[in-house]
C-alpha positions in Angstrom: -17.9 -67.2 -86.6 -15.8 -69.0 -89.0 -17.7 -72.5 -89.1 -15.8 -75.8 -88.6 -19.0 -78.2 -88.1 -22.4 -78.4 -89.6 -23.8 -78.1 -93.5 -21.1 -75.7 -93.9 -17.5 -75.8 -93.2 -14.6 -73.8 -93.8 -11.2 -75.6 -94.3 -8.3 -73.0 -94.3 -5.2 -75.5 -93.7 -4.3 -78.8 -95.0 -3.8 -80.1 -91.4 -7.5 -79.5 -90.9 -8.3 -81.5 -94.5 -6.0 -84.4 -93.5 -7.7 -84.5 -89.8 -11.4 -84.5 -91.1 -10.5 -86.9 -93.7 -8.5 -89.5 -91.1 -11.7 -89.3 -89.0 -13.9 -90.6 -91.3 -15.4 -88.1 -93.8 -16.8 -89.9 -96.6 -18.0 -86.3 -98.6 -16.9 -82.9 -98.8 -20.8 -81.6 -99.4 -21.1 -78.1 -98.2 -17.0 -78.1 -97.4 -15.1 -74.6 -98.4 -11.5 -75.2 -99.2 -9.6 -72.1 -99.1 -6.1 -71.7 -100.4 -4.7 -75.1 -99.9 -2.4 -76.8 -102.0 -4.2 -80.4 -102.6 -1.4 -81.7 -105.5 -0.8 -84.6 -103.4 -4.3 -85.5 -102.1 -5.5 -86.9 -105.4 -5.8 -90.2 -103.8 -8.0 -88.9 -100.8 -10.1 -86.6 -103.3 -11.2 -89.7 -105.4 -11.8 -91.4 -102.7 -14.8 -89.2 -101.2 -18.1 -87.7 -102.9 -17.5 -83.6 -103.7 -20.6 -82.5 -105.2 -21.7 -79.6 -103.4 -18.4 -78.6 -102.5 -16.2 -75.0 -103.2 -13.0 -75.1 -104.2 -11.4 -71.7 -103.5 -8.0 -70.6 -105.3 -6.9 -74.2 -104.9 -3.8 -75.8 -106.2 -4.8 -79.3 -107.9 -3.1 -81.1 -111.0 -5.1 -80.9 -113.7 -6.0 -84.6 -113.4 -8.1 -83.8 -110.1 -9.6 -80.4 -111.4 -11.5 -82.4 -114.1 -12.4 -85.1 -111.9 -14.2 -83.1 -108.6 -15.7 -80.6 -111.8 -17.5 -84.0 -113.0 -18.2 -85.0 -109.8 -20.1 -81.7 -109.0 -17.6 -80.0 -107.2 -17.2 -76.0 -107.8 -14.1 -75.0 -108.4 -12.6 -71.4 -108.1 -9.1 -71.1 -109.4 -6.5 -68.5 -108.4 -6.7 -65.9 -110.7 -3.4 -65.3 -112.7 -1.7 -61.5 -112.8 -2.8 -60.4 -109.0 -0.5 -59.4 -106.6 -3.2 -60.3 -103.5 -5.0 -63.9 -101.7 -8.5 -63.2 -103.1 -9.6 -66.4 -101.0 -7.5 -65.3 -98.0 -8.7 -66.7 -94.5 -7.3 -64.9 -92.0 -6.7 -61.6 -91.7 -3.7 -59.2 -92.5 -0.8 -58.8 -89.6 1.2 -55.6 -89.8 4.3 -57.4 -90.7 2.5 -58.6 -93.8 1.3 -55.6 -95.2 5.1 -53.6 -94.7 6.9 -56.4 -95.6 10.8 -55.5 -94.8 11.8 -54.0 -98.2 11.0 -50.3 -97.6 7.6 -49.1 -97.9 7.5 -48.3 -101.9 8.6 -52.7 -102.4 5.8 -53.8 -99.4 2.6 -55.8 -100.3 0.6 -52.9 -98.9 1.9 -49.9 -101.8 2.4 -53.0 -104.7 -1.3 -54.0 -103.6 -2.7 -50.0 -103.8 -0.8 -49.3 -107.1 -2.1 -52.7 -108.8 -5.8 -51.4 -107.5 -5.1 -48.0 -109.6 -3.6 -49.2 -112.3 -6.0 -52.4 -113.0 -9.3 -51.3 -114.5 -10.2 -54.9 -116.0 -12.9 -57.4 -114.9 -11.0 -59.8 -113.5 -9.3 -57.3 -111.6 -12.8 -56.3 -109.8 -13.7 -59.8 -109.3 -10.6 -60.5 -107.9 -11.3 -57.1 -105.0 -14.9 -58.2 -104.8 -14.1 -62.1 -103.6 -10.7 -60.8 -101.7 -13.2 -57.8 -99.5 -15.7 -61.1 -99.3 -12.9 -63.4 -97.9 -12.2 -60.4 -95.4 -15.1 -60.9 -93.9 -15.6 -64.4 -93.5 -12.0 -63.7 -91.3 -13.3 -60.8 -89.5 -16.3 -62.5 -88.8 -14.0 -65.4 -86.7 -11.3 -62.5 -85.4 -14.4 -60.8 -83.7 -16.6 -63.7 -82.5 -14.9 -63.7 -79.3 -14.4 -60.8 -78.8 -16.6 -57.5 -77.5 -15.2 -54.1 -79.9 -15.7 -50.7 -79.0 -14.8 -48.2 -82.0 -13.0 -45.1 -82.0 -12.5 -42.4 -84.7 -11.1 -39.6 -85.3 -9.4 -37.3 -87.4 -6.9 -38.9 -89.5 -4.2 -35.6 -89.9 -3.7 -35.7 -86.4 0.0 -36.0 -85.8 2.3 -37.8 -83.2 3.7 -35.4 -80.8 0.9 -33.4 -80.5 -1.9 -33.7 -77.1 -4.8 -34.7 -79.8 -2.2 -37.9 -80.2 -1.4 -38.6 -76.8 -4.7 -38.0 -75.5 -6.0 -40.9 -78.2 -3.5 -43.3 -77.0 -4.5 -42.6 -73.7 -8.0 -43.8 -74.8 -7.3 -47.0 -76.3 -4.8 -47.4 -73.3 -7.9 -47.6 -71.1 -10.6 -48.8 -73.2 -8.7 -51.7 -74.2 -8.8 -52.5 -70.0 -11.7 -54.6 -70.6 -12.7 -54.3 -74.7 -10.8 -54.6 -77.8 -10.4 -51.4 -79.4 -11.0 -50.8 -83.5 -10.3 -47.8 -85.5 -10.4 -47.3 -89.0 -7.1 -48.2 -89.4 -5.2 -45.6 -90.7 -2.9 -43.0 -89.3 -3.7 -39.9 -86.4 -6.1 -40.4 -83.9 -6.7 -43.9 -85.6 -3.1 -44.8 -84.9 -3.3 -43.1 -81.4 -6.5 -45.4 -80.1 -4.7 -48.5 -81.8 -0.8 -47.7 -80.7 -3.3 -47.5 -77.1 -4.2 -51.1 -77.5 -1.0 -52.3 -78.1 0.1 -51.0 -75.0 -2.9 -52.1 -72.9 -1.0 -54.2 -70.5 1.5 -51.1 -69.6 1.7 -48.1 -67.6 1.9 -44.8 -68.1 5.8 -44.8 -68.4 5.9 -46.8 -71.5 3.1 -44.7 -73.1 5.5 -41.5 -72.8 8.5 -43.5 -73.8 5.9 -44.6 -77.1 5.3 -41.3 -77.7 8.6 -39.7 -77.0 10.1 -42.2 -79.8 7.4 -41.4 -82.2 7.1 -37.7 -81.6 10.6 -37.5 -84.1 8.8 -38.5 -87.2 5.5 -36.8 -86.9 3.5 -37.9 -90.1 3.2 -40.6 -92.8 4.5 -37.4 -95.4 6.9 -37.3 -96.6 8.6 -40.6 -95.9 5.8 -43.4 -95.2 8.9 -45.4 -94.5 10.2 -43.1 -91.9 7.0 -43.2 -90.6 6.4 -46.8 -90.6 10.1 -47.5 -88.8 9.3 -45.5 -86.1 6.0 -47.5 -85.3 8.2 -50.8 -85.8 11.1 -49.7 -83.3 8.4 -48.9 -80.6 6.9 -52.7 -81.6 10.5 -54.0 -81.1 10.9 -52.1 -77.6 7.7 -53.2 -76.3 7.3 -56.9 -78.0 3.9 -58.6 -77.0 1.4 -55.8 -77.3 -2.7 -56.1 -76.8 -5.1 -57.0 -79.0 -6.8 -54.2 -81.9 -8.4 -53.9 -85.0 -8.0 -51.8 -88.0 -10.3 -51.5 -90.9 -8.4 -49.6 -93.4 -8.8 -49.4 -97.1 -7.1 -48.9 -100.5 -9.5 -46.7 -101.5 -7.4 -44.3 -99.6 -4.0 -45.9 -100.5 -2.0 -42.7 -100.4 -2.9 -43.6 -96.4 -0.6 -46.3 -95.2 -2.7 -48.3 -92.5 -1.0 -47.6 -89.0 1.4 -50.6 -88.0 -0.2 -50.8 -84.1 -3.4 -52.8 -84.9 -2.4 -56.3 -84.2 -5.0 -57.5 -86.9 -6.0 -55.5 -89.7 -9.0 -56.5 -92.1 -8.3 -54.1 -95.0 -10.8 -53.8 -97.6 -10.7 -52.4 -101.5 -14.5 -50.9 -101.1 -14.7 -48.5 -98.7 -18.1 -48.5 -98.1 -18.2 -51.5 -97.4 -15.3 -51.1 -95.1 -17.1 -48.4 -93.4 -20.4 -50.3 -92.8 -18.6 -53.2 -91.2 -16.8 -51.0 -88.9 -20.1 -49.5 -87.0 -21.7 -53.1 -86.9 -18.9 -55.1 -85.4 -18.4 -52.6 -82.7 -20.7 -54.1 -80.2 -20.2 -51.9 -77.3 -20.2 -48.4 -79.1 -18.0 -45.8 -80.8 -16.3 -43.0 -79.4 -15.4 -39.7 -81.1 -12.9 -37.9 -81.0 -12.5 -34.6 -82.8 -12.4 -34.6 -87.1 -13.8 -33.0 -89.7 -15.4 -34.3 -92.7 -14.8 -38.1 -92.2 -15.9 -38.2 -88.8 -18.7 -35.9 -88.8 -20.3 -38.4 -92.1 -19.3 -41.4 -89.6 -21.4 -39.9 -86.3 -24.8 -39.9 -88.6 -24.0 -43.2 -90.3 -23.7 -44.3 -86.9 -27.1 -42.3 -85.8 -29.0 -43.5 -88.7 -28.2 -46.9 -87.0 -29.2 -46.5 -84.1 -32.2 -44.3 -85.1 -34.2 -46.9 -86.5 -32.6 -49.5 -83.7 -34.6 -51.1 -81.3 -33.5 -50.7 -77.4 -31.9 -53.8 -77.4 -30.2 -53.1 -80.9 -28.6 -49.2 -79.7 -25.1 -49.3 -79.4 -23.8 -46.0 -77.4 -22.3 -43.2 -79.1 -20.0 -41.4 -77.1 -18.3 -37.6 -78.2 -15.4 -36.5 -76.5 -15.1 -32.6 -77.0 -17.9 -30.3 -75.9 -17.0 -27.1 -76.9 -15.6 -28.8 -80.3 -18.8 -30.8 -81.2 -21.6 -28.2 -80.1 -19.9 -25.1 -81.6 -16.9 -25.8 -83.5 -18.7 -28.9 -85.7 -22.4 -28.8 -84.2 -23.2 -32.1 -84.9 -24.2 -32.9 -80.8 -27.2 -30.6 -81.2 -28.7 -32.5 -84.1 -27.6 -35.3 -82.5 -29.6 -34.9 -80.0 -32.9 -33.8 -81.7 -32.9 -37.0 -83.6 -32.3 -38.9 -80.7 -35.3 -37.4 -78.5 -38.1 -39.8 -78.1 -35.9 -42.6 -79.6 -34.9 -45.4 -77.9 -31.4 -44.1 -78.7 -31.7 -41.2 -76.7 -30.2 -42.7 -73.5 -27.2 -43.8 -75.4 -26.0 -40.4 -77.3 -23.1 -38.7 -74.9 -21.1 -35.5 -74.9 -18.0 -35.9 -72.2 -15.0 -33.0 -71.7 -12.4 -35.3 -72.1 -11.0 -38.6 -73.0 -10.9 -39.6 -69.1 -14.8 -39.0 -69.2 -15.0 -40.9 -72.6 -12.7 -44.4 -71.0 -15.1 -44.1 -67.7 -18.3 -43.9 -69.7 -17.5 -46.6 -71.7 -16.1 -48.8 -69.5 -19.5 -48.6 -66.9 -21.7 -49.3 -70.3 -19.5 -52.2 -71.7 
């Protein structure tokens, strides 16, 4: 949780600085000022003690730089050439990361191509405090909140029963948790589009579909793509709550536009990590190859050296899929015998099963 009282603070808008300030704060010890634009507090800033305090990516005149620097402040400046908020504090909306210039002009493709192209040091200090300030704001987005995670295979495409049966999913999941996915596009963008619609029947899930069923994948227009997710966003304004955790490691993947928050990360192991442990109440799994199968033993290696009170369930959806086609439930389940995990591995028929399972364990 983003902390706003005790040895340390995080100050993410100048309304907040002016209010703590105005109530009496005589030092800015153990303060974290993210991002705000302080040009015309030089008067306040001389008139408090800032040793121990961070100064992140902070606009000051040159005058005040010098002065909280010799009065023990730490100060972080905004580094010059990057096309990214390296001391963000909140995380990304969909709107932000399309932009409305077409996908090849949006922050999101500008943002993957910089990451390609830049090779330099300040460039990876620049991703490495930008992923760190991504947590700090997922920390806050999920502290009140109770996540269960689905994945899935990413090639999936809209139109097909694979896609509807993953909105489906996050349709009912998202009932009484908040759905996360990895953030991208198939079954991801299924479970999250399911989310959005939590609050609606089954009529505007077919309409949802329908509409998206006419561009089916991200190639070969990711702005065709995008638009089609947008018009459903127009027709059905207001959607639920959902995460996506996508990454630019995989930038040729345009994160899916139906996660209402999406913490998107440069290093995708990091990105991955943080996905299993913010998903309190479990991850479901829907059919994949490769990606998922590596995802249901990071998830088991979890669990397998969890104690009881640690286990988060791990649900499959697919029997016949994940015992013959991908045998990963039968290893599954001889690592989990004898382990408190063991009553928490699943293997349901269908996403039905998987939405009731989860549901009674939440």
């Amino acid at each position: 949780m983003r902390r706003t009282r005790g040895r340390v603070v995080d100050v993410d808008t100048i309304e907040d600085f002016d209010q703590r300030l105005a109530r009496g704060a005589r030092s800015l010890s153990g303060w974290r000022m993210r991002s705000l634009d302080l040009t015309e507090r030089g008067a306040a800033l001389r008139s408090v003690e800032v040793a121990g305090s961070l100064f992140l990516g902070c606009r000051l005149t040159l005058r005040d730089e010098e002065s909280v620097r010799a009065r023990g402040a730490v100060v972080f400046p905004a580094l010059p050439g990057i096309p990214i908020d390296t001391y963000r504090a909140s995380l990304y909306s969909p709107a932000e990361l399309f932009g409305t210039d077409g996908y090849a002009d949006s922050p999101d493709a500008r943002t993957y191509a910089w990451s390609q192209r830049e090779t330099s040091r300040d460039a990876a200090l620049a991703q490495s405090l930008h992923d760190h300030s991504i947590d700090l704001a997922l920390a806050d987005w999920v502290s009140h909140r109770r996540l269960i995670g689905v994945m899935g295979g990413h090639d999936i495409v809209r139109g097909s029963r694979e896609y509807a049966d993953g909105v489906e999913l996050g349709q009912h999941l998202s009932q009484t948790l908040t759905v996360a996915t990895g953030g991208g596009p198939g079954a991801m963008e299924a479970v999250n589009l399911g989310g959005y619609l939590a609050g609606r029947g089954t009529d505007a899930r077919e309409h949802a579909l329908t509409m998206l069923a006419a561009v089916p994948g991200f190639t070969p227009s990711i702005a065709r793509w995008a638009e089609a997710a947008f018009a459903v966003r127009a027709k059905f304004p207001d959607g639920g709550d959902s995460l996506g955790i996508p990454t630019w490691h995989y930038g040729h993947e345009p994160p899916n536009p139906f996660a209402s928050a999406i913490a998107k990360y440069f290093r995708n192991a990091q990105r991955e990590a943080i996905l299993l442990e913010v998903c309190q109440a479990g991850i479901v799994f829907l059919p994949g190859a490769g990606g998922t199968v590596q995802e249901i033993f990071q998830d088991a290696c979890e669990n397998y050296y969890a104690d009881e009170s640690s286990v988060a369930p791990m649900i499959l959806v697919g029997r016949e899929y994940w015992s013959e086609h991908f045998p990963a439930w039968p290893l599954l389940q001889a690592l989990a015998k004898g382990r408190p995990m063991e009553q928490h591995v699943h293997l349901v028929d269908t996403v039905q099963d998987a939405a009731e399972l989860a549901s009674g364990q939440a």
